[in-house]
LUMLUMDREN-2810 file (N, C-alpha, C; in Angstrom, 1 decimal):
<atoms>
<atom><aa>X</aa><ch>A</ch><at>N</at><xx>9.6</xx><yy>-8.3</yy><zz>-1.4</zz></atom>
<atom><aa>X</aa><ch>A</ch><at>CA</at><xx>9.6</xx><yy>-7.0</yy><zz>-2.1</zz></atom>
<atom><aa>X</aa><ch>A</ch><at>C</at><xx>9.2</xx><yy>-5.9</yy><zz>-1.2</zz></atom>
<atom><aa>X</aa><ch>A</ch><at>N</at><xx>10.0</xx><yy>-5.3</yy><zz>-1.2</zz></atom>
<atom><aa>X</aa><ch>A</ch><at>CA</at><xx>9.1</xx><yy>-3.9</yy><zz>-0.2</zz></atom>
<atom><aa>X</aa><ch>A</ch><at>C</at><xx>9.3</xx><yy>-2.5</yy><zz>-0.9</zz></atom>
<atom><aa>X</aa><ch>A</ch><at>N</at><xx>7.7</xx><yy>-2.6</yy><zz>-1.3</zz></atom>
<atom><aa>X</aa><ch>A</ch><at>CA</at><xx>7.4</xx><yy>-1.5</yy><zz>-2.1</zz></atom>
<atom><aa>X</aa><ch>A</ch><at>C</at><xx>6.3</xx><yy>0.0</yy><zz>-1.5</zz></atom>
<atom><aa>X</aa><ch>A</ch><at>N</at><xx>6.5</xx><yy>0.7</yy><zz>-1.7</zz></atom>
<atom><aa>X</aa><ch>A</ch><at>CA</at><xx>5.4</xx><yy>1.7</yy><zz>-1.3</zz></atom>
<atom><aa>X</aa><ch>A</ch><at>C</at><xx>3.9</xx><yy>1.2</yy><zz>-1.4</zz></atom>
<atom><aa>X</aa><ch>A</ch><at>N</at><xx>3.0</xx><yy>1.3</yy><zz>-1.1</zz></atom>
<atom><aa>X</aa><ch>A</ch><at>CA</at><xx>1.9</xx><yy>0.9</yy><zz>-1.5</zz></atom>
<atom><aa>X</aa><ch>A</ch><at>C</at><xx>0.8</xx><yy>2.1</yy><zz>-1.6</zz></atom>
<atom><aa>X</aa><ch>A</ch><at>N</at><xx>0.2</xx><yy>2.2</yy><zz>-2.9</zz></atom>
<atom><aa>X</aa><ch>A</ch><at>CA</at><xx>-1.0</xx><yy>3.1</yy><zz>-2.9</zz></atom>
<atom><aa>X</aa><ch>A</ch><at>C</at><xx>-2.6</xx><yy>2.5</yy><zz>-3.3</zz></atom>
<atom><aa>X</aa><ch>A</ch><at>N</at><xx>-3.5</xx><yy>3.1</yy><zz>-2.5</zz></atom>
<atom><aa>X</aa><ch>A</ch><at>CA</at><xx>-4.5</xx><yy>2.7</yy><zz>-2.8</zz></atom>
<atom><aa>X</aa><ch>A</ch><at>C</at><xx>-5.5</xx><yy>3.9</yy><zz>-3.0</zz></atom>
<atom><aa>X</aa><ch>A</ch><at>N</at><xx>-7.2</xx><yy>3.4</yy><zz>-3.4</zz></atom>
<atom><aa>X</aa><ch>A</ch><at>CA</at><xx>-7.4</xx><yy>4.3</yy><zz>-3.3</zz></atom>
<atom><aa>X</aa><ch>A</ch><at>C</at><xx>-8.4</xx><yy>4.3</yy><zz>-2.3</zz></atom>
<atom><aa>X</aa><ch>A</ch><at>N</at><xx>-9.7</xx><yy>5.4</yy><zz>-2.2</zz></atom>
<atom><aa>X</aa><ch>A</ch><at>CA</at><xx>-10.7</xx><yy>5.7</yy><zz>-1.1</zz></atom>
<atom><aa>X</aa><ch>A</ch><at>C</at><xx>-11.8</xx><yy>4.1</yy><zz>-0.4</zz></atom>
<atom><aa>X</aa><ch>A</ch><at>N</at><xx>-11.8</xx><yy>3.3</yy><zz>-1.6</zz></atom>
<atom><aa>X</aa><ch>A</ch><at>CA</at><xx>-12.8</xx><yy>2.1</yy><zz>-1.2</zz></atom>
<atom><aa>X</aa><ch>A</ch><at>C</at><xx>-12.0</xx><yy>0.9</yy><zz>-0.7</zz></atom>
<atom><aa>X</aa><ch>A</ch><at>N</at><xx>-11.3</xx><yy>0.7</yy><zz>0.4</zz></atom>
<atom><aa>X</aa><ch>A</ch><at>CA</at><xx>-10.8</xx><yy>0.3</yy><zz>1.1</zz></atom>
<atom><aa>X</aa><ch>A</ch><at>C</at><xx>-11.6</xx><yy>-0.7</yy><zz>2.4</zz></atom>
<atom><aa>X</aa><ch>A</ch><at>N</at><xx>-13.0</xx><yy>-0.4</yy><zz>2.2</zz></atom>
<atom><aa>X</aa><ch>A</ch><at>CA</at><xx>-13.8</xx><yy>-1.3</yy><zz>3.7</zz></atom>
<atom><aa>X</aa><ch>A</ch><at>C</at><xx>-13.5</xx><yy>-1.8</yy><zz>3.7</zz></atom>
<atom><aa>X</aa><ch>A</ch><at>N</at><xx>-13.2</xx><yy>-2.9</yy><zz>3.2</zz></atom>
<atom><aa>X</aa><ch>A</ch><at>CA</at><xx>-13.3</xx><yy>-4.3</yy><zz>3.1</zz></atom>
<atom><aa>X</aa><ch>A</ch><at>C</at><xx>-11.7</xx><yy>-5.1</yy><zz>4.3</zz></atom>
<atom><aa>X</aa><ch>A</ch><at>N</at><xx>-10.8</xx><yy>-3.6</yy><zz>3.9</zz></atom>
<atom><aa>X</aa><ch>A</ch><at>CA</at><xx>-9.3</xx><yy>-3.6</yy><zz>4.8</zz></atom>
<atom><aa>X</aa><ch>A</ch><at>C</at><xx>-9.3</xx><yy>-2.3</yy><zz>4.9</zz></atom>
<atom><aa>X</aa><ch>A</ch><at>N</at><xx>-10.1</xx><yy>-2.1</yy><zz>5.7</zz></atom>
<atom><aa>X</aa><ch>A</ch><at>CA</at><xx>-10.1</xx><yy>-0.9</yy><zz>6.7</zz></atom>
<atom><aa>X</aa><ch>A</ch><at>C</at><xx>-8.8</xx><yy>-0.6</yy><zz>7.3</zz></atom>
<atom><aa>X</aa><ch>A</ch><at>N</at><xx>-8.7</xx><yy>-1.9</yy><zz>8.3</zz></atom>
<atom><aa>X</aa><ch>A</ch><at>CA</at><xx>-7.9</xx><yy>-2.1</yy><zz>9.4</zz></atom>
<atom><aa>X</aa><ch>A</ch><at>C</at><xx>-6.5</xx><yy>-1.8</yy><zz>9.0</zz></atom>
<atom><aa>X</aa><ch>A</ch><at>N</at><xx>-6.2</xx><yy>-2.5</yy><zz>8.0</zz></atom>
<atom><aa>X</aa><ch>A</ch><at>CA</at><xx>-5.1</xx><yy>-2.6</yy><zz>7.8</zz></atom>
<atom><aa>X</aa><ch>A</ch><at>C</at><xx>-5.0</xx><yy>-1.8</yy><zz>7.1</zz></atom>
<atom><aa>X</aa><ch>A</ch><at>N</at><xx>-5.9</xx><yy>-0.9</yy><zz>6.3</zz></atom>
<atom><aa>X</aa><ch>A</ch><at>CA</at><xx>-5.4</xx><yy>0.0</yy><zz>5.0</zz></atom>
<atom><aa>X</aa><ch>A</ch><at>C</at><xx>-5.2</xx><yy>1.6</yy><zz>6.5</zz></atom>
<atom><aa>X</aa><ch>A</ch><at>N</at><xx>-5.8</xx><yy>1.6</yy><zz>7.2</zz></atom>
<atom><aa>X</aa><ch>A</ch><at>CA</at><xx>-5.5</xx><yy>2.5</yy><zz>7.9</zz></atom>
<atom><aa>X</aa><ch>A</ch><at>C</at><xx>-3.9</xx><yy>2.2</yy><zz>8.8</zz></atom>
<atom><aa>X</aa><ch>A</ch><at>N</at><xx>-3.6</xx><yy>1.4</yy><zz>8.8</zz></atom>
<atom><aa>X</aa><ch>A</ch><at>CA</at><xx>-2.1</xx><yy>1.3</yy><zz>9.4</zz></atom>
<atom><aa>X</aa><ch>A</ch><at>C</at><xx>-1.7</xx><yy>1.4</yy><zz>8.7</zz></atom>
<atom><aa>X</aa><ch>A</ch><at>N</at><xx>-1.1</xx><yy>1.1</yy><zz>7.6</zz></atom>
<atom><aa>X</aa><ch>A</ch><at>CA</at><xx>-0.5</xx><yy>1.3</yy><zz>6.5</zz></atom>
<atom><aa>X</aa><ch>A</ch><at>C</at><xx>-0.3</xx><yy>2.8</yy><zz>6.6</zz></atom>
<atom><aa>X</aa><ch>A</ch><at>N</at><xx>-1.0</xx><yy>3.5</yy><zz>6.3</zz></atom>
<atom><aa>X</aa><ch>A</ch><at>CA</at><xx>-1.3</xx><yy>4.8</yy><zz>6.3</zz></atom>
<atom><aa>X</aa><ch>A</ch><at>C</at><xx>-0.8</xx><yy>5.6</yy><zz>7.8</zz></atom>
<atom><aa>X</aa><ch>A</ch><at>N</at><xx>-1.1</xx><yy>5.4</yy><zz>8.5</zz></atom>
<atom><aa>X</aa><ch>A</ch><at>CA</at><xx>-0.9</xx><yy>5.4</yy><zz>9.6</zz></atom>
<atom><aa>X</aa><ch>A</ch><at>C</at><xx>0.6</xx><yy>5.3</yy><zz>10.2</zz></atom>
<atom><aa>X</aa><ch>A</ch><at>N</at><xx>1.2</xx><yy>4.4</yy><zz>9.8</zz></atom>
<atom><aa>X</aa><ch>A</ch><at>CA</at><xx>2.5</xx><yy>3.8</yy><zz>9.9</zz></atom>
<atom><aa>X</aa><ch>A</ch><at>C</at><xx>3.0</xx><yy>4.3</yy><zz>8.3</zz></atom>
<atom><aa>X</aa><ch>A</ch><at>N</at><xx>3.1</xx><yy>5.0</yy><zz>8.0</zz></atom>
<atom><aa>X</aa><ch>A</ch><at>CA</at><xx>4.0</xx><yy>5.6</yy><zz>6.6</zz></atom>
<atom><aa>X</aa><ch>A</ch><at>C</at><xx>4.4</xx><yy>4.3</yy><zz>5.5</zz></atom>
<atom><aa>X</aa><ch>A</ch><at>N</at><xx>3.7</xx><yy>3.2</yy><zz>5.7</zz></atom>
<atom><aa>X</aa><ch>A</ch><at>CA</at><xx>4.3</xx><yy>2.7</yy><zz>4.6</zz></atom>
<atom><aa>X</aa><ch>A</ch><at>C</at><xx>3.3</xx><yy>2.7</yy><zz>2.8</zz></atom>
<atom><aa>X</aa><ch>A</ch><at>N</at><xx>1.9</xx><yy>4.0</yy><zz>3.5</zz></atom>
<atom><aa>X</aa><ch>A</ch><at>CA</at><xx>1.0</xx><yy>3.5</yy><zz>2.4</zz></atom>
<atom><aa>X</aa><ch>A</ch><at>C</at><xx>0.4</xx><yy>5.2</yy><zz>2.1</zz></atom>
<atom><aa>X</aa><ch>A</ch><at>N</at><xx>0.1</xx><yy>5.3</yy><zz>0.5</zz></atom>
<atom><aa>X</aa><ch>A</ch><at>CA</at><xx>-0.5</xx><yy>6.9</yy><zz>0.5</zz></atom>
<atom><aa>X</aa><ch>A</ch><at>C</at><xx>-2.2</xx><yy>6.0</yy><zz>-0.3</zz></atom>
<atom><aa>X</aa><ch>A</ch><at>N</at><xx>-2.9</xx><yy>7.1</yy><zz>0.2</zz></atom>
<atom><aa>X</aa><ch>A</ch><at>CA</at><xx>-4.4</xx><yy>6.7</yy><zz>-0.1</zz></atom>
<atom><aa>X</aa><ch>A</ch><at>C</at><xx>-4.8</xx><yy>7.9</yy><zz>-1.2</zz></atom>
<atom><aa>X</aa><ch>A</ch><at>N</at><xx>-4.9</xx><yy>7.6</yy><zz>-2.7</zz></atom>
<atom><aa>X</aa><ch>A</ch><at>CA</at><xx>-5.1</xx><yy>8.5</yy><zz>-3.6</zz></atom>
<atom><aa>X</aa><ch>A</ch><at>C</at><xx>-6.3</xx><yy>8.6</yy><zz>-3.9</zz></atom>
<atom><aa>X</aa><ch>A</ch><at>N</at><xx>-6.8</xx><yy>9.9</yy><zz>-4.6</zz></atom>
<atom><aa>X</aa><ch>A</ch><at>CA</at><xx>-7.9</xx><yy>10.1</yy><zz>-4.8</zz></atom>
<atom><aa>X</aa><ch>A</ch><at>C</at><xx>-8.6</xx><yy>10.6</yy><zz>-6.1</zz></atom>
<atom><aa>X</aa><ch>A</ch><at>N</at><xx>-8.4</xx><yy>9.5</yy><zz>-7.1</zz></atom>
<atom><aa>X</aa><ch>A</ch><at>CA</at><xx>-8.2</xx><yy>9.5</yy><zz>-8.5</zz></atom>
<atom><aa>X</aa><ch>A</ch><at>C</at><xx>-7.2</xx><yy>9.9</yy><zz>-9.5</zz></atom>
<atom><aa>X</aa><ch>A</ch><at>N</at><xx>-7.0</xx><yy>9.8</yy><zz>-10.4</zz></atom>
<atom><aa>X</aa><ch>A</ch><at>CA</at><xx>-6.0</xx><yy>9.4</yy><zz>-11.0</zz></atom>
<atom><aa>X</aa><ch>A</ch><at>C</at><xx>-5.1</xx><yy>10.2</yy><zz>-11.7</zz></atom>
<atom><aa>X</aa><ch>A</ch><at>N</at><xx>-5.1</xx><yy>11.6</yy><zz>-11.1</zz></atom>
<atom><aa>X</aa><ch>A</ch><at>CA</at><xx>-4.6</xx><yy>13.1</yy><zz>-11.3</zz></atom>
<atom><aa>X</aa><ch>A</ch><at>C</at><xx>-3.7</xx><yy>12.9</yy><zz>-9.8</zz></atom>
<atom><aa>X</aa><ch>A</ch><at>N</at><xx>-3.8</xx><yy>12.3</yy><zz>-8.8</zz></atom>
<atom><aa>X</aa><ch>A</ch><at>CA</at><xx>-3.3</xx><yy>12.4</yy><zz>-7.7</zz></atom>
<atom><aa>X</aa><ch>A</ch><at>C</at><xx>-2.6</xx><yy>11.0</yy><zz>-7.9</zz></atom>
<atom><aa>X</aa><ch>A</ch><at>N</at><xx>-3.2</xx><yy>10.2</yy><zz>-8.4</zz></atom>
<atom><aa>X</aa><ch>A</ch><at>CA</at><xx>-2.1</xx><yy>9.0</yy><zz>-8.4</zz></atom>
<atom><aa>X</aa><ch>A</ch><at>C</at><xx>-1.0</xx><yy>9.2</yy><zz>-9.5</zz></atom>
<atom><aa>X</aa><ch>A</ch><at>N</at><xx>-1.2</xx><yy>10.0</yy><zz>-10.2</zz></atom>
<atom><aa>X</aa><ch>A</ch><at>CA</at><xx>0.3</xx><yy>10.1</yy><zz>-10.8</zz></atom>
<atom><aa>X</aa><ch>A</ch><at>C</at><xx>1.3</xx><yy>11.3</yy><zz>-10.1</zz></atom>
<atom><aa>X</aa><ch>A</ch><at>N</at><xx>0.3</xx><yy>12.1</yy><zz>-9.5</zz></atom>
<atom><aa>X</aa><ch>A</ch><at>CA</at><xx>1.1</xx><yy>13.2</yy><zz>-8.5</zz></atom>
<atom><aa>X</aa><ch>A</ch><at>C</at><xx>2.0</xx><yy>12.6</yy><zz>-7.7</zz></atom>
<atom><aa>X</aa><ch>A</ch><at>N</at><xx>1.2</xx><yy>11.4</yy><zz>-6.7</zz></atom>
<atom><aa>X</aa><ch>A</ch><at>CA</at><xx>2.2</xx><yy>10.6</yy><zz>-6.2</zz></atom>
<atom><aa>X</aa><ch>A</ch><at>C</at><xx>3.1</xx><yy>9.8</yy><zz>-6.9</zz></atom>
<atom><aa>X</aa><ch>A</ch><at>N</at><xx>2.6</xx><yy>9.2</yy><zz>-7.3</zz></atom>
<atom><aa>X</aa><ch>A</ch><at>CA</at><xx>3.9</xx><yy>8.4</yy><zz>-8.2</zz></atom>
<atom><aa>X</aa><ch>A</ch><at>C</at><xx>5.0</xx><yy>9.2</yy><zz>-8.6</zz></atom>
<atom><aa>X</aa><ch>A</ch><at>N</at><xx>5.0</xx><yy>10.2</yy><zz>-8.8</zz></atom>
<atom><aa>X</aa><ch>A</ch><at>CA</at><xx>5.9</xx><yy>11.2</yy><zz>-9.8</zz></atom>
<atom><aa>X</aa><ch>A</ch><at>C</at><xx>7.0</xx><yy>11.6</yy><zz>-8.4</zz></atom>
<atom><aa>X</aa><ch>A</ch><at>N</at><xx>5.9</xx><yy>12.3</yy><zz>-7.6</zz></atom>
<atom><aa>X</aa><ch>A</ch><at>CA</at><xx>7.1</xx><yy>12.3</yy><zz>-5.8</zz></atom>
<atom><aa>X</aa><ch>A</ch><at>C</at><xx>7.8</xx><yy>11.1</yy><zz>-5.6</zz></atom>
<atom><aa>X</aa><ch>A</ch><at>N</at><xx>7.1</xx><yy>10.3</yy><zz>-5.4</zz></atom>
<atom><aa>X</aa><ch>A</ch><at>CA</at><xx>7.8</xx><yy>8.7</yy><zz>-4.9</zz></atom>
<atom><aa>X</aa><ch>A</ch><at>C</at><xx>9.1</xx><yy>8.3</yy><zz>-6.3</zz></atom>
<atom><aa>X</aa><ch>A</ch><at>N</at><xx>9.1</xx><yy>8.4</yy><zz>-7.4</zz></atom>
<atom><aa>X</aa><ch>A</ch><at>CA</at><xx>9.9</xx><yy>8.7</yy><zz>-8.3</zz></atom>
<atom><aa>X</aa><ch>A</ch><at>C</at><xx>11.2</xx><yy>9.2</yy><zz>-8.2</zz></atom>
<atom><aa>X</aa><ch>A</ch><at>N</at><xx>10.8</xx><yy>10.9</yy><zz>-7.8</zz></atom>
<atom><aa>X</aa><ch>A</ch><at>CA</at><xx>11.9</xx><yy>11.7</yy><zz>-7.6</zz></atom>
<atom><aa>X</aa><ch>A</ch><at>C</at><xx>12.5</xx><yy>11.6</yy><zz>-6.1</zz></atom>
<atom><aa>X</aa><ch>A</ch><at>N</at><xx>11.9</xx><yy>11.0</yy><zz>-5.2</zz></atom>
<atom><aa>X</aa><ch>A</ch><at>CA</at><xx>12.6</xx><yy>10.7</yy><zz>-3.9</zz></atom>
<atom><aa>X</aa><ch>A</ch><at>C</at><xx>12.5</xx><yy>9.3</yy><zz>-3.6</zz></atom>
<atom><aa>X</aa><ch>A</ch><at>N</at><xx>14.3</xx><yy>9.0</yy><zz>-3.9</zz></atom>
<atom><aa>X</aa><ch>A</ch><at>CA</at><xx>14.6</xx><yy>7.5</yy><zz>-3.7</zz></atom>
<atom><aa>X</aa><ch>A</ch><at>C</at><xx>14.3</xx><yy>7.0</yy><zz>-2.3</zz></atom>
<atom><aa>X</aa><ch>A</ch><at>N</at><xx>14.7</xx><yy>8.2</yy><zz>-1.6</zz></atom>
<atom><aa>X</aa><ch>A</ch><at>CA</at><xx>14.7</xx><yy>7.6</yy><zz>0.3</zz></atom>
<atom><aa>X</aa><ch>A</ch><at>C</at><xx>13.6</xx><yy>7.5</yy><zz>0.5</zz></atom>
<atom><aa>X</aa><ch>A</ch><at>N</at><xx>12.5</xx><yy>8.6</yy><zz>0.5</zz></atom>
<atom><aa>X</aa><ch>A</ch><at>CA</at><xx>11.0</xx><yy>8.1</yy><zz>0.6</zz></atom>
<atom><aa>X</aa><ch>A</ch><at>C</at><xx>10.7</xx><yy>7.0</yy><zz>0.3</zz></atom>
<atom><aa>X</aa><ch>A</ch><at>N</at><xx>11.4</xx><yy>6.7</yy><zz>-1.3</zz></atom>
<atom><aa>X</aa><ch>A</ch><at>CA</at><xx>10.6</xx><yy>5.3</yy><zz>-2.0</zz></atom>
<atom><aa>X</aa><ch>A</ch><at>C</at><xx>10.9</xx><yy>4.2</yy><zz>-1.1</zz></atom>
<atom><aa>X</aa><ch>A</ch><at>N</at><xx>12.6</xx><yy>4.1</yy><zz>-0.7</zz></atom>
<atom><aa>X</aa><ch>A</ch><at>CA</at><xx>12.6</xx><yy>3.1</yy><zz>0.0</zz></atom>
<atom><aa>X</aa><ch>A</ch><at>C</at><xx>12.1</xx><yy>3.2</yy><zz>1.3</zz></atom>
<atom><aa>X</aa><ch>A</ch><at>N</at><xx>12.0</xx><yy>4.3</yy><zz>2.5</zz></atom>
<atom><aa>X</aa><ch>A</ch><at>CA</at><xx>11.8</xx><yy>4.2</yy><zz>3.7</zz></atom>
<atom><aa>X</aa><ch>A</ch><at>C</at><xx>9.9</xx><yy>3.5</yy><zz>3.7</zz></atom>
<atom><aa>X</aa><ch>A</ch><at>N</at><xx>9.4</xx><yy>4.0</yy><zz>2.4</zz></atom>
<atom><aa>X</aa><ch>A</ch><at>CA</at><xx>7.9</xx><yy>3.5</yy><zz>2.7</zz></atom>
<atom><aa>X</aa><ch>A</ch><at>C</at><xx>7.8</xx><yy>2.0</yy><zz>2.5</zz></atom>
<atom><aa>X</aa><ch>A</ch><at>N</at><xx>8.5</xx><yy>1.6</yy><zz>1.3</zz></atom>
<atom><aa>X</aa><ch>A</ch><at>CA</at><xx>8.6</xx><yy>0.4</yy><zz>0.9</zz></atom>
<atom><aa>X</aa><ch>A</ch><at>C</at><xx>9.2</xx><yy>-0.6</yy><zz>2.4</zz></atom>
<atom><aa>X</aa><ch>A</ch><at>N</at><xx>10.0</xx><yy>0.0</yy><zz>3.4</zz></atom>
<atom><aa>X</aa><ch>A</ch><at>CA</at><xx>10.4</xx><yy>-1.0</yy><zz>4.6</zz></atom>
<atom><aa>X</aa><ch>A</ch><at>C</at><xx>9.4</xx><yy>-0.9</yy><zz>5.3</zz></atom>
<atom><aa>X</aa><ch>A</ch><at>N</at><xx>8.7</xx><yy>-0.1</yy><zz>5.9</zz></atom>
<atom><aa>X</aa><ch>A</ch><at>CA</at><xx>7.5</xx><yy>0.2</yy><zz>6.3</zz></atom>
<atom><aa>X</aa><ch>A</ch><at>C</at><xx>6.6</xx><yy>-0.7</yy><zz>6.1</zz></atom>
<atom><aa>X</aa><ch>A</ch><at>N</at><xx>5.8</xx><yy>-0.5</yy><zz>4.6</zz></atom>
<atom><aa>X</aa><ch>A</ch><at>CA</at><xx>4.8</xx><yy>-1.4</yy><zz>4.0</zz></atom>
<atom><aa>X</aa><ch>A</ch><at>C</at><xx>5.3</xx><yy>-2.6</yy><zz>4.3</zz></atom>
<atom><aa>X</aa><ch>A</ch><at>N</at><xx>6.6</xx><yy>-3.0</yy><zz>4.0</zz></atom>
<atom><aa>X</aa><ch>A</ch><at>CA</at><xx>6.4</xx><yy>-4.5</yy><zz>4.4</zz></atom>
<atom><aa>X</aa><ch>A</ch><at>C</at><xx>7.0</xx><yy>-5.1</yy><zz>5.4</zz></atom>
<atom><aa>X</aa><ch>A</ch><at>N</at><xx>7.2</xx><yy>-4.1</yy><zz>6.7</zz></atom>
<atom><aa>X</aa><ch>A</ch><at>CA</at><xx>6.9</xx><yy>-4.5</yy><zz>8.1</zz></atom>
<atom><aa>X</aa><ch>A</ch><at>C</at><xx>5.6</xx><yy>-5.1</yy><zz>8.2</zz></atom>
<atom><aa>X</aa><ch>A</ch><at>N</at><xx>4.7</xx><yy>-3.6</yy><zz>7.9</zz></atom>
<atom><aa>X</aa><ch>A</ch><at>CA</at><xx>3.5</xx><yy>-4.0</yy><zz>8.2</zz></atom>
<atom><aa>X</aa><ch>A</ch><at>C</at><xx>2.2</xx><yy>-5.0</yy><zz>7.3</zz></atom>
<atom><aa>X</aa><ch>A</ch><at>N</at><xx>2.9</xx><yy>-5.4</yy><zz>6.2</zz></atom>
<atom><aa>X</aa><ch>A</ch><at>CA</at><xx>2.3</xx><yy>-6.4</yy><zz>5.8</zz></atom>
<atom><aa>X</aa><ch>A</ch><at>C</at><xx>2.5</xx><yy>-7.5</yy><zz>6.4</zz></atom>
<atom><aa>X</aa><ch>A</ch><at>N</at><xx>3.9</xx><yy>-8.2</yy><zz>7.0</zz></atom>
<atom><aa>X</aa><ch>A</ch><at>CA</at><xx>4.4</xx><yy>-8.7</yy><zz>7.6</zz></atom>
<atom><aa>X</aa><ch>A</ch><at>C</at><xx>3.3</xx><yy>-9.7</yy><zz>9.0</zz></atom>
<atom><aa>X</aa><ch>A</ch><at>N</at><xx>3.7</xx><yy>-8.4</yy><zz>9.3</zz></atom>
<atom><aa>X</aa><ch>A</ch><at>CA</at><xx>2.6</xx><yy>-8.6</yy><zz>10.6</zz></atom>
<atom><aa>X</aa><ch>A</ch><at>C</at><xx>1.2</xx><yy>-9.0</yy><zz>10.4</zz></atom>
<atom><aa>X</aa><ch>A</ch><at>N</at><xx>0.6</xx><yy>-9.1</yy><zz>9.2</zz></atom>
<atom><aa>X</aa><ch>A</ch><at>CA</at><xx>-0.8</xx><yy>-9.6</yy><zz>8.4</zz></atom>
<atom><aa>X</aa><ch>A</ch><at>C</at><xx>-0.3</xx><yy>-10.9</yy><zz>7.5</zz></atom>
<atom><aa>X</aa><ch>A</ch><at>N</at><xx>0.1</xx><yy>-11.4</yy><zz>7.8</zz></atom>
<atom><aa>X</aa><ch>A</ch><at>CA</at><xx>1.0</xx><yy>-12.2</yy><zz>6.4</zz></atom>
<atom><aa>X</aa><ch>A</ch><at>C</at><xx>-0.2</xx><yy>-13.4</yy><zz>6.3</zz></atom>
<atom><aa>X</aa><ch>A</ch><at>N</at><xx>-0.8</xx><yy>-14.0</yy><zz>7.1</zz></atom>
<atom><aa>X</aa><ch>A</ch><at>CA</at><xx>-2.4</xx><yy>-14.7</yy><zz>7.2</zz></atom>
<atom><aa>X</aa><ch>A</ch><at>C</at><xx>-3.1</xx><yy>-14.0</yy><zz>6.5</zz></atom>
<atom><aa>X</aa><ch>A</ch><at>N</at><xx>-3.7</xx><yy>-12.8</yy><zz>6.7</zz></atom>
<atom><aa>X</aa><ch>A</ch><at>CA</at><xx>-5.3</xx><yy>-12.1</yy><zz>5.9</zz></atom>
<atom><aa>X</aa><ch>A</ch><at>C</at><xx>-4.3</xx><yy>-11.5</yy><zz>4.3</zz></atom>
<atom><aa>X</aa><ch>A</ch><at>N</at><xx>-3.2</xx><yy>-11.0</yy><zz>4.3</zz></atom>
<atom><aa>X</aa><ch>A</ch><at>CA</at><xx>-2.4</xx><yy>-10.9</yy><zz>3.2</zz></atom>
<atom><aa>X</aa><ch>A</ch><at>C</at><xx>-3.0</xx><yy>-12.2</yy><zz>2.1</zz></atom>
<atom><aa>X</aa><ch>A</ch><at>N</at><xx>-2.5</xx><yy>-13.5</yy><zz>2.6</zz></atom>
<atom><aa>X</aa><ch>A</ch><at>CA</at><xx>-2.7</xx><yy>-14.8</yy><zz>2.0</zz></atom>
<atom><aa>X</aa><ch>A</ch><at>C</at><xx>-3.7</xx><yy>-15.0</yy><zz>1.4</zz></atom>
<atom><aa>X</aa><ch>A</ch><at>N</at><xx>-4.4</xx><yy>-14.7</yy><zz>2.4</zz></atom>
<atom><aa>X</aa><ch>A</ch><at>CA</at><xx>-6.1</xx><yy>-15.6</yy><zz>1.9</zz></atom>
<atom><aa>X</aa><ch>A</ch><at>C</at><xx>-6.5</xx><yy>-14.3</yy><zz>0.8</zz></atom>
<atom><aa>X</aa><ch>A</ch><at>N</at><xx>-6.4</xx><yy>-13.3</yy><zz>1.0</zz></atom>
<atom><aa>X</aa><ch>A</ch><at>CA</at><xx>-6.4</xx><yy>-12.1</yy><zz>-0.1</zz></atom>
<atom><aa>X</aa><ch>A</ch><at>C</at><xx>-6.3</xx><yy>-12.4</yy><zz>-1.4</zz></atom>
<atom><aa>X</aa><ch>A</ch><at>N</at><xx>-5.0</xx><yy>-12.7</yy><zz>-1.2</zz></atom>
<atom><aa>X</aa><ch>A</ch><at>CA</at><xx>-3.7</xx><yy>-13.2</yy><zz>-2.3</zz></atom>
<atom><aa>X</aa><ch>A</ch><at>C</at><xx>-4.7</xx><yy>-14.6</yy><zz>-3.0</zz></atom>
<atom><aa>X</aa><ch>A</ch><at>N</at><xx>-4.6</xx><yy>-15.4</yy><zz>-2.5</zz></atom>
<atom><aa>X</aa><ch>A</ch><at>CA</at><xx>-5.3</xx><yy>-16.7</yy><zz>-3.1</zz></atom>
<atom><aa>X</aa><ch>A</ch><at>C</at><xx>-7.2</xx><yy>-16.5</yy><zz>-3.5</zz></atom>
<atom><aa>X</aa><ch>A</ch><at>N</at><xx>-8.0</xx><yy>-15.5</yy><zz>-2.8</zz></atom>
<atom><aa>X</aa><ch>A</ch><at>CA</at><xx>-9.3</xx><yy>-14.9</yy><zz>-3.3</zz></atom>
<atom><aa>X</aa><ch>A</ch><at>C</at><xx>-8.9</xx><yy>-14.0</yy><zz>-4.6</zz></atom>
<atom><aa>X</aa><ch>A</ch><at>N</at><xx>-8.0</xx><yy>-13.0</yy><zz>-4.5</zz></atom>
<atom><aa>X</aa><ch>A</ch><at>CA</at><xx>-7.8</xx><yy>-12.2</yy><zz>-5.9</zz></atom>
<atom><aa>X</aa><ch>A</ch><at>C</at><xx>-7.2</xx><yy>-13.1</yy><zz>-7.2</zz></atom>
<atom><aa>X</aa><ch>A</ch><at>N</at><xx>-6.7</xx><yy>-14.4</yy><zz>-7.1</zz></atom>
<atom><aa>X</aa><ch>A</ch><at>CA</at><xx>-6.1</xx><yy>-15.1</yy><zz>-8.2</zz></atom>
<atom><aa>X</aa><ch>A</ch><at>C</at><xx>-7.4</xx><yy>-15.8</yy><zz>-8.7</zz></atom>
<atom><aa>X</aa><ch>A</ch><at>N</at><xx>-8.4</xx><yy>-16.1</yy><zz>-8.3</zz></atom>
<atom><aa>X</aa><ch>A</ch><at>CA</at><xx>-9.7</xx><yy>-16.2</yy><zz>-8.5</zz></atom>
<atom><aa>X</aa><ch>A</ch><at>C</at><xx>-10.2</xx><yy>-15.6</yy><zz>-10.0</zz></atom>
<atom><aa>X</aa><ch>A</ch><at>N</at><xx>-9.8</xx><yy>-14.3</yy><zz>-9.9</zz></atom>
<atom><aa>X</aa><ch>A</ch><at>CA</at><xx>-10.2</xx><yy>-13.3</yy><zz>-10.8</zz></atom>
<atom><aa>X</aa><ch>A</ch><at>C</at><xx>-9.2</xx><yy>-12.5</yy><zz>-11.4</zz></atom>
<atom><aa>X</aa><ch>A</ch><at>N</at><xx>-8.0</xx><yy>-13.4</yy><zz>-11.7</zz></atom>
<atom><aa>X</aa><ch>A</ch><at>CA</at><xx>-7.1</xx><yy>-12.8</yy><zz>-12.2</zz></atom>
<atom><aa>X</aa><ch>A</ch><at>C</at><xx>-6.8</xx><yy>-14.0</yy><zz>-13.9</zz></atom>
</atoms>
């Protein structure tokens, strides 16, 4: 799936990678929930953005597809 990805400011934990993401245009870092629908609403009205971030994001998740994993299988924990 290659989707845009937004997050928001408490990111330590994936610093690393939440700063590439960002860094590399496949990720926007929101800052409560007046700006996450700001974005959302842009990413919405522009399909090319939606997709050019979405190829992006999951180049660069790609490249993490190990720390991705173990993420993935810690967060079903608590799902």
């Amino acid at each position: 799936m290659q989707k845009p990805v937004l997050f928001g400011p408490y990111m330590s934990n994936f610093a690393r990678i939440a700063g590439e993401m960002k860094q590399g245009g496949g990720a926007i870092e929101v800052y409560g929930a007046a700006d996450l629908a700001h974005r959302l609403i842009e990413l919405l009205n522009d399909a090319e953005a939606r997709l050019r971030m979405g190829k992006l994001a999951s180049q660069l998740a790609g490249a993490h597809q190990e720390a991705l994993t173990r993420n993935l299988v810690l967060a079903q924990r608590y799902l």
